[in-house]
Phi, psi and omega in degrees: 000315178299340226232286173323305224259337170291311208277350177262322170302323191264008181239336177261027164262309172301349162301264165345311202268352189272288174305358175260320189287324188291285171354276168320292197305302165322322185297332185280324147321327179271351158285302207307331200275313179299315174296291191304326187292352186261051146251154185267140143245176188082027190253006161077156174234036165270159154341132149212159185236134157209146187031187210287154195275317182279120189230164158275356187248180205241150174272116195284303213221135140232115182229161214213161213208133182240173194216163174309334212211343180217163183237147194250127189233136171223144173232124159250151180213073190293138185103350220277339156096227172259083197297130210276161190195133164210115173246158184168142176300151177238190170242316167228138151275105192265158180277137156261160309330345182289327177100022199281154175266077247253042186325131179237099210269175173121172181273353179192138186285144167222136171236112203243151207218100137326154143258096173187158178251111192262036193199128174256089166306341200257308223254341180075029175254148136313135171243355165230125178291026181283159171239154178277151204062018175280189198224107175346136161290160154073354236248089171248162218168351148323108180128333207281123161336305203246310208285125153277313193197133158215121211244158164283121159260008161119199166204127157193160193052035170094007186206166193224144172226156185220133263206108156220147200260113174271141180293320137271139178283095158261158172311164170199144199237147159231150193240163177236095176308088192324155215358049165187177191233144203223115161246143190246150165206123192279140174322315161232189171271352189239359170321000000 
């Protein structure tokens, strides 16, 4: 009697422990689906553009961010209305117009073009402290998921550009703000 009552305990344990581990294993799909969905996909790594690239107005700040699922760049142009942007992977970077060549480390170049000016001709000031081939001012990006590096290319004719270096050619999205330009490049192709 004692043999049974062991040998039934030990099959409504293994039971128990079957049904739970099945439990569990079902669950983990409905996390893994839940986790990739609160990340954006689709957002392509081709070239975008929006409105006009050469502006009047002047670029204050550039700062950057991390997010769970994207590493973040903000450019502000308090004034500047719906600020024009053309970002797209290079292969080297150069300062425009001069044609200077710029190294930028990371596995991939994002060459990203403000309509903003980071120089005031009428007041004879910088309104953003970058040098050209510099490393951003105020800019630490150590640490960061996707961003390597980020250098100044510099302002000129109404737009300011900046070289940032990526772990990868990953997607990217750019959004366009009242006074500012927001570009996210996402951790992976599957964020």
């Amino acid at each position: 009697m004692r043999g049974i009552r062991a040998a039934m305990t030990a099959l409504a344990l293994a039971g128990t422990m079957l049904g739970t581990a099945a439990g569990t294993a079902g669950a983990a799909p409905a996390e893994v689906s839940r986790a990739a969905a609160a990340c954006p996909t689709g957002w392509g790594s081709g070239a975008k553009s929006g409105g006009a690239v050469m502006g009047a107005d002047h670029l204050t700040d550039v700062r950057t961010g991390r997010h769970d699922c994207y590493d973040r760049i903000v450019f502000d142009v308090p004034g500047g209305g719906q600020v024009g942007y053309a970002v797209q992977y290079v292969d080297r970077f150069y300062a425009d117009p001069s044609g200077q060549y710029i190294p930028v480390a990371g596995g991939a170049i994002l060459d990203i073009a403000v309509g903003a000016w980071s120089y005031d001709l009428e007041a004879g000031v910088p309104t953003y402290p970058g040098v050209v081939g510099r490393p951003l001012p105020g800019v630490n990006i150590s640490g960061y998921s996707t961003f390597r590096d980020a250098r100044f290319g510099g302002t000129s004719e109404g737009q300011s550009q900046v070289g940032l270096g990526v772990r990868a050619r990953l997607p990217f999205r750019v959004i366009q703000l009242a006074d500012r330009v927001v570009v996210d490049v996402a951790h992976s192709w599957t964020s």
